[in-house]
ROSE-274478 format. One record per residue: residue number from 0; x negated, y negated, z of N, C-alpha, C in turn. Coordinates in steps of 0.02 Angstrom, whole numbers. Example, Ala and Ser with C-alpha at 12.3 -4.5 7.8 and 13.67 -1.06 7.14 Angstrom:
seq_n_c1_n_c2_n_c3_ca_c1_ca_c2_ca_c3_c_c1_c_c2_c_c3
0_-660_284_390_-615_225_390_-660_165_390
1_-642_112_354_-684_53_357_-645_-2_394
This chain:
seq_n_c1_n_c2_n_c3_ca_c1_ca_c2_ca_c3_c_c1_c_c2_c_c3
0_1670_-1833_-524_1637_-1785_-481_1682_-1725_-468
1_1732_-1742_-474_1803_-1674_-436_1812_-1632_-523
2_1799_-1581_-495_1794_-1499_-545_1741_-1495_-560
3_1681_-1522_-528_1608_-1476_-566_1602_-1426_-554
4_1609_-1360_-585_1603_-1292_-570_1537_-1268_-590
5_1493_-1240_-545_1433_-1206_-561_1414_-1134_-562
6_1392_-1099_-588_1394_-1014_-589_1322_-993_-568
7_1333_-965_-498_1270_-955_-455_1253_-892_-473
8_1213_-866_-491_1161_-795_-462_1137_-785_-392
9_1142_-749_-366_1104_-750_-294_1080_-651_-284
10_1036_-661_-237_1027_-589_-205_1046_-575_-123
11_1061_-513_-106_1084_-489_-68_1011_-531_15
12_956_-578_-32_937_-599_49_948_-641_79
13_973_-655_126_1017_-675_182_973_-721_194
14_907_-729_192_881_-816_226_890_-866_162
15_926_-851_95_917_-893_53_989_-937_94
16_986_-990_58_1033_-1033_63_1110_-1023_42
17_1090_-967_-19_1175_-964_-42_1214_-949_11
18_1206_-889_52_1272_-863_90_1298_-928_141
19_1227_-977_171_1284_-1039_199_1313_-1084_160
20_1294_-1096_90_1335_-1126_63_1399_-1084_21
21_1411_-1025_21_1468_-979_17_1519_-1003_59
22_1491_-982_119_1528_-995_192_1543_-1053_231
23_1512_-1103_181_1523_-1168_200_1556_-1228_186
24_1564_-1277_176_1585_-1335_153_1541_-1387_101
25_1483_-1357_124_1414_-1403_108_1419_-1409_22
26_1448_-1370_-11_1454_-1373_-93_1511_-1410_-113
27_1551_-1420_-63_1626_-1451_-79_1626_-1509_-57
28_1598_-1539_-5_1571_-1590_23_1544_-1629_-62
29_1502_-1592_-94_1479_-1640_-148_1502_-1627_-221
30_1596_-1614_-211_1606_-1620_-234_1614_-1557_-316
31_1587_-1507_-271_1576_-1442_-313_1596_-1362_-316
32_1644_-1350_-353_1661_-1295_-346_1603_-1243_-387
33_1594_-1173_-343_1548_-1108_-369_1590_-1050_-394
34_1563_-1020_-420_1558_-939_-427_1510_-905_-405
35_1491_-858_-364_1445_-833_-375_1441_-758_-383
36_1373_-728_-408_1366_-669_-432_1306_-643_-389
37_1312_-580_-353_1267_-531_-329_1226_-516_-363
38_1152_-492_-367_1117_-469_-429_1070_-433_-362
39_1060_-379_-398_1016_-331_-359_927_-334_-389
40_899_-403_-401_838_-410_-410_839_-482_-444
41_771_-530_-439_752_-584_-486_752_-575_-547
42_735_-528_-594_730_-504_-641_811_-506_-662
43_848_-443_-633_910_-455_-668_932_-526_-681
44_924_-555_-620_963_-642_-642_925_-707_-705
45_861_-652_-717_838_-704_-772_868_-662_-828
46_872_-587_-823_938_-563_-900_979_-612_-897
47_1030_-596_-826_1084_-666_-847_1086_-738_-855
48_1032_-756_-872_1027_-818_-862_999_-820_-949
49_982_-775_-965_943_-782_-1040_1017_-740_-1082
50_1076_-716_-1053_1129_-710_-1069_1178_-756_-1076
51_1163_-815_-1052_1205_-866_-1046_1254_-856_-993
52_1249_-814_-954_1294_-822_-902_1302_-848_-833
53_1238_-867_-827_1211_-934_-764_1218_-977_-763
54_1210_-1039_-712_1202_-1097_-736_1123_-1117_-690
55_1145_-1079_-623_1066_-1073_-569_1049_-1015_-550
56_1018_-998_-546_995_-933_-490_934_-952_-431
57_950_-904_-390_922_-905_-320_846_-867_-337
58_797_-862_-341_744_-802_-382_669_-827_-351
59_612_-772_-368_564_-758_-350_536_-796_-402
60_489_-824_-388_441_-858_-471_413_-815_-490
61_368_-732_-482_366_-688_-549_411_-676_-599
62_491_-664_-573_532_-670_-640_538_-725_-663
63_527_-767_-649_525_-829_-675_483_-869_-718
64_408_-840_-698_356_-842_-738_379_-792_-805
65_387_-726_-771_366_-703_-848_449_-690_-885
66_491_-739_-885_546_-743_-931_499_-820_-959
67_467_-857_-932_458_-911_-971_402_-892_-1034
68_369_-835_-983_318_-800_-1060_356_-759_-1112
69_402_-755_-1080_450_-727_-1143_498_-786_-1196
70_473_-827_-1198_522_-888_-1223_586_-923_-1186
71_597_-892_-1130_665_-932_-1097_627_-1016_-1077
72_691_-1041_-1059_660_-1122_-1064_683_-1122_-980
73_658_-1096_-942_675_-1121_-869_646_-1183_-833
74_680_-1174_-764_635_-1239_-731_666_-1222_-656
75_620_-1227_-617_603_-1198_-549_611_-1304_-528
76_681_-1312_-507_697_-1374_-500_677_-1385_-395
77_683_-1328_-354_681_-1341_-281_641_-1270_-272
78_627_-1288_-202_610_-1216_-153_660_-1205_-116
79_650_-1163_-64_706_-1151_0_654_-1111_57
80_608_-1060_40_553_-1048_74_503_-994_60
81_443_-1003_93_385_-982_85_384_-924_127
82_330_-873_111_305_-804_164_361_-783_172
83_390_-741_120_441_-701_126_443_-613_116
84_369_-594_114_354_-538_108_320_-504_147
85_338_-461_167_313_-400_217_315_-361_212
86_276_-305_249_265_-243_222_304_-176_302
87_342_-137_290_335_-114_345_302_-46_329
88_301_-17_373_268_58_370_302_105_428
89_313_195_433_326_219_503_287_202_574
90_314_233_616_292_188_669_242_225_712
91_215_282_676_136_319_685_94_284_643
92_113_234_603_54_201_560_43_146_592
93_-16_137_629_-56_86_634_-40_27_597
94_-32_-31_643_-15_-109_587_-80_-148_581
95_-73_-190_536_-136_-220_532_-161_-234_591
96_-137_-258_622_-152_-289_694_-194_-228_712
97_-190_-193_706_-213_-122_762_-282_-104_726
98_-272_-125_652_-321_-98_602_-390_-141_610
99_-454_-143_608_-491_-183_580_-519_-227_544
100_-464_-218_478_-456_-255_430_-430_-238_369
101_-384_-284_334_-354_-254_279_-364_-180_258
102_-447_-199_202_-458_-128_203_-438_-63_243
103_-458_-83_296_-439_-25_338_-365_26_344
104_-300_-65_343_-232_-28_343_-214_9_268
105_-251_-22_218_-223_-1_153_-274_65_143
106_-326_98_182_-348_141_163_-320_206_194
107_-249_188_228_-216_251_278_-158_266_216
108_-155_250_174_-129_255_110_-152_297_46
109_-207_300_57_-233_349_3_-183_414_-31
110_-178_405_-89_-144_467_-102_-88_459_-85
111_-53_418_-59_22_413_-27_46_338_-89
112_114_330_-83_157_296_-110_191_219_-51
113_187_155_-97_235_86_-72_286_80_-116
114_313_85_-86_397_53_-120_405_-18_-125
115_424_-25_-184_430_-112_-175_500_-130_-221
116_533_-193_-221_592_-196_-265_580_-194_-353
117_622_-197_-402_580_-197_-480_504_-221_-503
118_506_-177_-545_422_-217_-573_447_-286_-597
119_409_-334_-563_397_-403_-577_447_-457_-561
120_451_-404_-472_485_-449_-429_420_-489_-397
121_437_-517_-348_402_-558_-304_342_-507_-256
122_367_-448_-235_367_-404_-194_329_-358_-218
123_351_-338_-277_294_-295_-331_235_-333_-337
124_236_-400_-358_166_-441_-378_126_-429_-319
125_134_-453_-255_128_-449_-203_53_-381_-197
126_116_-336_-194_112_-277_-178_14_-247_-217
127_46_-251_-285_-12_-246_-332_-65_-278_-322
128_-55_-347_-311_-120_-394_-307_-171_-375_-256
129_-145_-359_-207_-143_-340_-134_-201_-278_-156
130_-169_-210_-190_-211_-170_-190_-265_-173_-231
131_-255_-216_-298_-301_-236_-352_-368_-280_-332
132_-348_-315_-265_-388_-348_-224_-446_-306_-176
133_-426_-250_-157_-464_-198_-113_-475_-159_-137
134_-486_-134_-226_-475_-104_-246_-451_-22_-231
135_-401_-35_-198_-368_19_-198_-318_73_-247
136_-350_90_-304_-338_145_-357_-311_197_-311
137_-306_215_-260_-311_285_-242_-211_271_-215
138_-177_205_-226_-128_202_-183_-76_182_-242
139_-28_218_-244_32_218_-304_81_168_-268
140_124_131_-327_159_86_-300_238_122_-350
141_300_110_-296_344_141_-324_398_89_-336
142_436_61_-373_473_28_-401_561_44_-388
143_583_20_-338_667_44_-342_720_-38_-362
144_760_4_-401_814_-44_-427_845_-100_-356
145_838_-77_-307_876_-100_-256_845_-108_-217
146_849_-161_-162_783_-158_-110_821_-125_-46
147_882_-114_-77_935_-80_13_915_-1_-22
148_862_7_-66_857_69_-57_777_85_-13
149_747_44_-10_690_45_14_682_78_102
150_721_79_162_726_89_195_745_161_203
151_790_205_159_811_281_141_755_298_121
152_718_270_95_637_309_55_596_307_98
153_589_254_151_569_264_220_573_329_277
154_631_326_271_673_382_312_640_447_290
155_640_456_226_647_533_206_580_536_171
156_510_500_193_446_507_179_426_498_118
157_492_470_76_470_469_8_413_415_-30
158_410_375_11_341_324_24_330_309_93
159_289_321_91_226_305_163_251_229_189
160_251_160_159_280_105_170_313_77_108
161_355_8_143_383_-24_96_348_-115_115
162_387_-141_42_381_-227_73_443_-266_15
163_459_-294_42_526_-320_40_528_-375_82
164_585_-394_87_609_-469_126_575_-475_195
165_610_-521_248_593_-506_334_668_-466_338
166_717_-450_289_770_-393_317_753_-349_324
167_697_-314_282_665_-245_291_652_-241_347
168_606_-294_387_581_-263_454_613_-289_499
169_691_-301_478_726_-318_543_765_-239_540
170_775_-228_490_823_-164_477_776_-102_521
171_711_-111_493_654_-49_526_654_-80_578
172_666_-107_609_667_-121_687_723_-99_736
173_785_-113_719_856_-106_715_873_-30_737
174_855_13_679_862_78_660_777_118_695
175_746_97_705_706_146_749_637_176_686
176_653_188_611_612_232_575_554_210_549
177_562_135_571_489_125_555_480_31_579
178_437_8_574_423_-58_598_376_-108_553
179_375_-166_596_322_-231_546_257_-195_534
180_235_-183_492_157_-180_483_131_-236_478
181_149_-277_425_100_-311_408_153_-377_406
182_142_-435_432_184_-517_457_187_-548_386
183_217_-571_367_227_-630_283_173_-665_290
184_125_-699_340_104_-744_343_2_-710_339
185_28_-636_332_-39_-617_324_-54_-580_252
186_6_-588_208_-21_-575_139_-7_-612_81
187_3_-674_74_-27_-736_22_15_-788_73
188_-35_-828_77_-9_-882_108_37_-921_79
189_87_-960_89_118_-1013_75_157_-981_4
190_162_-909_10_187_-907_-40_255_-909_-76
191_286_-939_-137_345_-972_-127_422_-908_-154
192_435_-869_-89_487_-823_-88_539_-837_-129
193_586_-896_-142_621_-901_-181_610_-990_-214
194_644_-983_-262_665_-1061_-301_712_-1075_-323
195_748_-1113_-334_817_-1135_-355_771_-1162_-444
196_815_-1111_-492_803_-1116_-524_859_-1133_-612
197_852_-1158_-656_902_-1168_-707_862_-1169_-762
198_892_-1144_-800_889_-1152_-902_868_-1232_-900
199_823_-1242_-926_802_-1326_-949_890_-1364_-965
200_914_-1314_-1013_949_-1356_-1054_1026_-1403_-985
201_1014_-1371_-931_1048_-1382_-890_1021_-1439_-843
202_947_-1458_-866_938_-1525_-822_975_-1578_-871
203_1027_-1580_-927_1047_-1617_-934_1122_-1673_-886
204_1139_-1612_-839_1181_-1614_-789_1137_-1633_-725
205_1091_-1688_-721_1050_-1713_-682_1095_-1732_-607
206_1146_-1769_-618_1193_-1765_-559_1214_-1697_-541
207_1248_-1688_-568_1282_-1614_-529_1228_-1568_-508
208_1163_-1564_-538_1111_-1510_-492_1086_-1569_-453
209_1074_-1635_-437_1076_-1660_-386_1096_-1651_-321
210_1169_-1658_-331_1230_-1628_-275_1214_-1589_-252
211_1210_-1521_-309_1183_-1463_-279_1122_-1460_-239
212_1060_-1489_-257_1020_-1502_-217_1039_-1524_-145
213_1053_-1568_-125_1090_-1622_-80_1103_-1548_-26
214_1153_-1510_-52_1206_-1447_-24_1139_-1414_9
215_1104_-1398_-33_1058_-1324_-26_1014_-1367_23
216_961_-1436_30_917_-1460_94_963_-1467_161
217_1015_-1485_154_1076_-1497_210_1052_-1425_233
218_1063_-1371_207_1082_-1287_234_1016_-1280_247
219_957_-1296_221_875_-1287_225_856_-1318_310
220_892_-1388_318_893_-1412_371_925_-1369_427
221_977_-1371_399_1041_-1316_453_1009_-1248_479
222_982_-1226_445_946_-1159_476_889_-1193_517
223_856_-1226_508_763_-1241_540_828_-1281_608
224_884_-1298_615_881_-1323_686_918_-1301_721
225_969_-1268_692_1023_-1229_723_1027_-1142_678
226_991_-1135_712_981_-1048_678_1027_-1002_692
227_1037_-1009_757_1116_-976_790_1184_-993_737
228_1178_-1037_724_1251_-1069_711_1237_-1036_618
229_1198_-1052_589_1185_-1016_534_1199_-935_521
230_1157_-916_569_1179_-832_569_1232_-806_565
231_1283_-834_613_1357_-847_621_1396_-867_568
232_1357_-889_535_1388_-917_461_1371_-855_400
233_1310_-839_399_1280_-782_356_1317_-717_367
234_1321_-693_436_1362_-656_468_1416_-635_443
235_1466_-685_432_1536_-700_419_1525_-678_328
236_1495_-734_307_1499_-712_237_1491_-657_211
237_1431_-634_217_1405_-581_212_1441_-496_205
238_1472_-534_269_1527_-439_318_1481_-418_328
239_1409_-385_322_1370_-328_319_1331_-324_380
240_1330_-379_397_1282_-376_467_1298_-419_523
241_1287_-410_593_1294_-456_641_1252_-521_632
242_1256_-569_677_1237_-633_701_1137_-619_727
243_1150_-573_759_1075_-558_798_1032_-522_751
244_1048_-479_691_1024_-477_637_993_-505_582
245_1031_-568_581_1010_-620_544_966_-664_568
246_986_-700_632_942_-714_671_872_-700_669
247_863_-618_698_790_-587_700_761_-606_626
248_810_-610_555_769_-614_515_744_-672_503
249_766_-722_517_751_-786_515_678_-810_557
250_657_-764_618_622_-774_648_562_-754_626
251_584_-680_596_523_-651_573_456_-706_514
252_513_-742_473_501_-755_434_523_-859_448
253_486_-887_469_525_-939_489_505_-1027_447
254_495_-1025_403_463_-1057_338_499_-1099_296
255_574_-1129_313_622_-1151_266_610_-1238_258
256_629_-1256_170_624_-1306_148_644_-1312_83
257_684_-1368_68_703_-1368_-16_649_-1407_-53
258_590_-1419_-28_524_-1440_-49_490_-1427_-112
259_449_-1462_-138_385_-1420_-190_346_-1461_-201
260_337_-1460_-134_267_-1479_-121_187_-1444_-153
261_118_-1491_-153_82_-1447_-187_58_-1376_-166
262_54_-1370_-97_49_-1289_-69_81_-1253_-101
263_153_-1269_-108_197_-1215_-158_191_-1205_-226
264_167_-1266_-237_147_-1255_-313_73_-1212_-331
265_21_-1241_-296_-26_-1205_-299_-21_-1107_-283
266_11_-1098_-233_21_-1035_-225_65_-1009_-282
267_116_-1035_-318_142_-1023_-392_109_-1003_-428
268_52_-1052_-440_5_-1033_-497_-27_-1010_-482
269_-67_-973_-433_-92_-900_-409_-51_-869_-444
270_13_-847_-453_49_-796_-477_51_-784_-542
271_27_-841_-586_32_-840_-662_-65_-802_-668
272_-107_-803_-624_-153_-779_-639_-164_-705_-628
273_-112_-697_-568_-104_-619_-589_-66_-571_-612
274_-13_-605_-614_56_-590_-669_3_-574_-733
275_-58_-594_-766_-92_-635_-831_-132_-553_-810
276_-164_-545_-783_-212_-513_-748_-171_-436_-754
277_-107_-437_-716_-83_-377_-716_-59_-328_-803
278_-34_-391_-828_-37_-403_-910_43_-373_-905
279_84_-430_-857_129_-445_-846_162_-505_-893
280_117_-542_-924_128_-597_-966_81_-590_-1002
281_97_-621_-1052_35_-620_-1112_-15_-689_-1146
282_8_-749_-1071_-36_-788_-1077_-25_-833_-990
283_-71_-890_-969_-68_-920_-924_-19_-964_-949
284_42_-946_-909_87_-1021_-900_81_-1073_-865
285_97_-1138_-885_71_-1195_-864_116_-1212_-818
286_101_-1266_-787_119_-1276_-714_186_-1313_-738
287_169_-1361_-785_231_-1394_-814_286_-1349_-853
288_280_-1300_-860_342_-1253_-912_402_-1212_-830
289_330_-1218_-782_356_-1199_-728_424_-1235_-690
290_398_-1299_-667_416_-1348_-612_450_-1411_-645
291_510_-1432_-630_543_-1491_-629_558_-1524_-561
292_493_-1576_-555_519_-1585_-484_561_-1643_-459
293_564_-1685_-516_606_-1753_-535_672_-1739_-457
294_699_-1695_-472_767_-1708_-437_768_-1702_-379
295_706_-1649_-339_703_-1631_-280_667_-1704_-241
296_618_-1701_-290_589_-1777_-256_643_-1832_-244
297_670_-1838_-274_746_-1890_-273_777_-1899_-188
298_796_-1816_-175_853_-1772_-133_798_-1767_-58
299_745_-1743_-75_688_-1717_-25_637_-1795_-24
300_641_-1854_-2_562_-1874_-5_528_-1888_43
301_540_-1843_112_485_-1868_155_449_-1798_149
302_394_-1788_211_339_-1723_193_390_-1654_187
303_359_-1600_163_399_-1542_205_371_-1519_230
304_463_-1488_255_472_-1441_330_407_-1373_317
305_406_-1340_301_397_-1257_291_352_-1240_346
306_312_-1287_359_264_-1261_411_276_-1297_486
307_344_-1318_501_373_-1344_552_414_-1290_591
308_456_-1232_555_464_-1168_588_539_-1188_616
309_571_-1146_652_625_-1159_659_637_-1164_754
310_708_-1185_770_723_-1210_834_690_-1139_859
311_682_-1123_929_682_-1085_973_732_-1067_999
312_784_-1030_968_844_-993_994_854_-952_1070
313_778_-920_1110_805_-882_1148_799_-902_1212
């Protein structure tokens, strides 16, 4: 067990699990030393991962879907959590809440621009489906490399709204330029924000992504009961932001589990029909090219958390 070294991908969002297991013990505890690597989108980390330079990544299942329609051999082995997308908008725009109904908020958009992170992130699919659903033609969707750029494009009117993580609308909260429009839990349900994911050829190391598993529900747990003490941990790692920052985002968005369960799966494969639809992929991927759930079931087997929510901090 002593020197398993694993080479993580992760992204800059703070409710995934990596930064407490960065900052923590919980990987060394089982016996495992990391690397990890920043990647400024899901997409980039399936390049590196179809580069050979991964061993897991932290990621959205659209890149994940459509690297598997591209021939990569992945496998979406855990979750960590659901409803991770939101939309914010300035804070003269009416939120859904205020609106009558969908239609209504997406029709204060006309002719105006959403920012969302790369085409055929989590956030983009989202985004699209969303308007392809109301048919809203009349509303352009804008694509930035970075989602810490999404908030400056805010600022300086260069899109009307964005949707991104629950950091977005802790940041538009924070900073004053704009706020929640629209809650995670009101645009695809149950839908599965990130997955712990690996190259097939790496479930041959069935123990060691075990462990890893083991690490990542421990930290899945650790946030849903002690959220304070987590933040404090994200905080630290991180450098970039306070404790009450992290916090708020956790709340916004409060859904954590290393689960895959069928809700998550089913809301998955929603995504291969419009990933298919958007002509994002060039066929329906199957549920099985998707999901290895052998190990989590192992690590995870009573119900899941996701719709249990987290302690009440205040």
């Amino acid at each position: 067990m002593e020197g398993d070294t694993i080479r993580i991908g992760h992204l800059s969002t703070m409710y995934h699990t990596a930064f407490l297991l960065r900052g923590s013990d919980l990987l060394a505890d089982q016996g495992i030393a990391a690397t990890w690597t920043l990647f400024p989108s899901g997409p980039d980390i399936i390049s590196a991962m179809q580069a050979g330079t991964l061993d897991l990544g932290y990621i959205g299942l659209p890149p994940v879907i459509i690297g598997i329609d591209r021939g990569l051999e992945l496998a979406c082995i855990a979750g960590g959590h659901v409803e991770g997308t939101v939309i914010v908008a300035g804070r003269s725009t009416p939120a859904l809440a205020e609106c009558g109904s969908m239609q209504e908020f997406l029709a204060q958009f006309a002719k105006k621009t959403i920012g969302t992170p790369p085409k055929g992130s989590i956030h983009d699919v989202i985004v699209r489906e969303l308007l392809r659903d109301y048919g809203r033609t009349d509303v352009a969707v804008k694509n930035y490399p970075w989602a810490d750029f999404l908030s400056d494009a805010l600022g300086t009117g260069e899109i009307a709204a964005a949707a991104g993580t629950p950091a977005l609308a802790a940041t538009a909260h924070r900073y004053g330029n704009a706020r929640l429009a629209v809650p995670p839990d009101r645009l695809w349900p149950f839908n599965p924000s990130y997955g712990i994911v690996v190259m097939r050829e790496m479930l041959k190391k069935a123990d060691l992504l075990t462990r890893f598993l083991t690490a990542h529900e421990t930290a899945c747990e650790w946030i849903r009961h002690d959220p304070a003490a987590c933040a404090d941990v994200v905080a630290r790692t991180t450098g970039m932001v306070d404790p009450a920052f992290v916090l708020e985002t956790y709340r916004i968005s409060p859904k954590y589990c290393a689960a895959l369960p069928p809700e998550y799966i089913a809301s998955a494969m929603k995504f291969v029909q419009t990933l298919h639809t958007l002509g994002y992929i060039s066929r329906p991927v199957g549920e099985g090219e998707i999901f290895e759930r052998s190990l989590i079931e192992e690590v995870h087997k009573d119900p899941h958390h996701y719709s249990a929510g987290i302690a009440d901090t205040r």
